[in-house]
N, C-alpha and C positions, 0 to 999 in steps of 0.2 A: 504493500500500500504506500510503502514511503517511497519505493521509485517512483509509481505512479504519479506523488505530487511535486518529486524532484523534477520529472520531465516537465510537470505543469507549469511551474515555478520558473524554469529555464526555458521553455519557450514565450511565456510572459515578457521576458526581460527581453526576448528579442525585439530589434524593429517591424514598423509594420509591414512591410513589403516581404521578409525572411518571415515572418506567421501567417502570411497568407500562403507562402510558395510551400512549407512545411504541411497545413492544413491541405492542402490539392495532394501534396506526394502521398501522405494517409489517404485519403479518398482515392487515388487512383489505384492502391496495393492494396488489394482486398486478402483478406487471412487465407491464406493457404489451406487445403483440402489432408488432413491427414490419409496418408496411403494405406491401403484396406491391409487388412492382415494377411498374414501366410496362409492361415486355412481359407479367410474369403476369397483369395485369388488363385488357390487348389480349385475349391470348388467350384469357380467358374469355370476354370481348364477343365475340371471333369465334365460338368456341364455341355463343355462344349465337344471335348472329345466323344460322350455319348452320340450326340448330336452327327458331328462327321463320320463315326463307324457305320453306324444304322445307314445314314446317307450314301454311305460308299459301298454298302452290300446291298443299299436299295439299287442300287445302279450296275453292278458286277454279278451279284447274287451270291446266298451261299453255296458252299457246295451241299451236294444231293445225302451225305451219309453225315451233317453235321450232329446232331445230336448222338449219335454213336460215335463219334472224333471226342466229343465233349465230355463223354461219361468214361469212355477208356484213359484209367490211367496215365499213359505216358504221353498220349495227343494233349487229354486234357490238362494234364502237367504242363506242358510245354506250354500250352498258349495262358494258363492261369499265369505262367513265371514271365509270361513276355508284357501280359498286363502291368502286373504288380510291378515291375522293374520300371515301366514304364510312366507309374503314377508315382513311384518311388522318387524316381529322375525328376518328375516334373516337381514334387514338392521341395526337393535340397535343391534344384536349381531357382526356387522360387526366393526360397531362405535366405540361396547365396545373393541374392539382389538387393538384400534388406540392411543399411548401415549398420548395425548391430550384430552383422555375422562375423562370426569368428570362422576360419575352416577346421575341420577337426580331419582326423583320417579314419574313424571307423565308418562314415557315411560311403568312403571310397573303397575300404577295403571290403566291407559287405557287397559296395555296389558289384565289384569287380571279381569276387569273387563269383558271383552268380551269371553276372554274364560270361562268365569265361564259364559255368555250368552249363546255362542258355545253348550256348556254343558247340556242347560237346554232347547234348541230348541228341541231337541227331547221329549220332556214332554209335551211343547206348542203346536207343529202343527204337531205330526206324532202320527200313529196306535200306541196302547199300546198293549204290546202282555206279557205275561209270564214268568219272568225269569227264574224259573224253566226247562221251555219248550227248554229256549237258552241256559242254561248249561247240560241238558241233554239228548235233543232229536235235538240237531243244532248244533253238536259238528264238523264234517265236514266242515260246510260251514264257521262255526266260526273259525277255526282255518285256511281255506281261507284266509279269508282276512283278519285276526290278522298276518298269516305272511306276506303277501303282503305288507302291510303298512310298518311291519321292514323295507323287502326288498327294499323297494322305500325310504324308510327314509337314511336308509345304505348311499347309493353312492353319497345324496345330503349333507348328514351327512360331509362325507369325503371330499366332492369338498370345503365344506365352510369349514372345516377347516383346510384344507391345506392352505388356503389363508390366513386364522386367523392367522396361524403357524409364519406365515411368517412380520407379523407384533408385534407389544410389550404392549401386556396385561398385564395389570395392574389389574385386573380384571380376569383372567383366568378362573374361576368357572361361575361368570358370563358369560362371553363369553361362555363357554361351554350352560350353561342352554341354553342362546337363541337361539344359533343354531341348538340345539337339538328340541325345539320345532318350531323351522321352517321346521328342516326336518320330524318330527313326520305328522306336520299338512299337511305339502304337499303329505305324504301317505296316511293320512286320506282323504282328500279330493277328490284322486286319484280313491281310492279304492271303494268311494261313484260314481263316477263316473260309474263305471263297476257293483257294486252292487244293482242289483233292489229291494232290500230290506231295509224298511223305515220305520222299527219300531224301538220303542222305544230305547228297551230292546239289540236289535243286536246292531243298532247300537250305543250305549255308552258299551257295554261291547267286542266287536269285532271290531271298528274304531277309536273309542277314546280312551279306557283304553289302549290298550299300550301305549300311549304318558304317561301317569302317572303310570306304570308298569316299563316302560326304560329310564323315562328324568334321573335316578339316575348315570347314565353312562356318559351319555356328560357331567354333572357336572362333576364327579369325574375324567376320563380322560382329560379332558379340563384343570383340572387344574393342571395336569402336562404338556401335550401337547404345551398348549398357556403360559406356562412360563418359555421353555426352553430357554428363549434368557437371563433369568437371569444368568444362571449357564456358 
């Protein structure tokens, strides 16, 4: 209360022309909006990622034996861990936006541990087929769903980080990585959904490898994107 009437008090003693010019710069800077919290702006990414899945299976379709993908085991595994990794990703790259982050490394080593699982479920519990076969006679359907995943990746890409945008990273690169493979996984995952093919070989070089082809991008733009509140 006593600055409040120190400022009073000192702007009084100004001349008239500096109490007018002060009275406008208040009135033109209206109080700043506090930035929503980490779970309110999860929940809108989930929000909207619900939103783009449903839309991109409205459009692709699912595949024909989905609900038996879904209840077995090692399909349903996989796509549960592509999710979760996925909402995982997008909540610590939300976090890492927020001035108040510290980085820790159990968020990385958990993460990382799992995708490097993500990665090798295809070796454990699915057909082994040829890679030869998928780089030269599946060129078609591989380049299918390699762009499909962009595509779905793209717009959830954009929705997290205009919200990132808008918050003060400290951290910028980081915040890009993570939200890049939130969006990557949520394509893959998407796109496993629609594709009734459950080999090896497809899928780590047609569902997975662009996330490690393109994460080099939400780095790199992230880290100017999420640090323009420096400048």
């Amino acid at each position: 209360m006593s600055g409040l009437i120190d400022i009073k008090t000192a702007k009084s003693a100004l001349p008239e022309p500096r109490r007018r010019l002060v009275d406008q710069l208040v009135a033109d800077n209206k109080p700043s909006k506090p930035a929503p919290s980490v779970l309110g702006q999860w929940l809108a990414w989930l929000g909207f990622s619900l939103v783009a899945v449903v839309f991109s299976l409205f459009l692709i379709g699912p595949q024909f034996e989905i609900m038996d993908r879904l209840t077995e085991p090692a399909s349903g595994g996989f796509l549960l861990l592509t999710f979760i990794l996925a909402a995982f990703s997008a909540w610590v790259g939300i976090a890492s936006s927020m001035p108040q982050y510290r980085p820790r490394w159990a968020p990385r080593m958990v993460a990382g541990f799992l995708i490097l699982f993500l990665f090798a479920m295809p070796f454990l519990f699915f057909d082994r087929e040829s890679l030869a076969g998928v780089v030269t006679l599946d060129m078609a359907d591989g380049w299918f769903c390699a762009r499909t995943v962009v595509w779905i990746a793209l717009p959830t890409w954009l929705m997290l980080g205009w919200m990132a945008s808008r918050n003060a990273s400290f951290y910028p690169r980081w915040t890009g990585a993570w939200l890049g493979i939130s969006a990557f996984l949520l394509g893959a995952g998407t796109i496993q959904l629609h594709c009734a093919r459950w080999e090896t070989c497809h899928m780590l070089m047609d569902h997975l490898l662009p996330m490690l082809l393109f994460i080099f991008l939400p780095i790199w733009i992230g880290g100017y994107w999420f640090a323009r509140w420096r400048k």
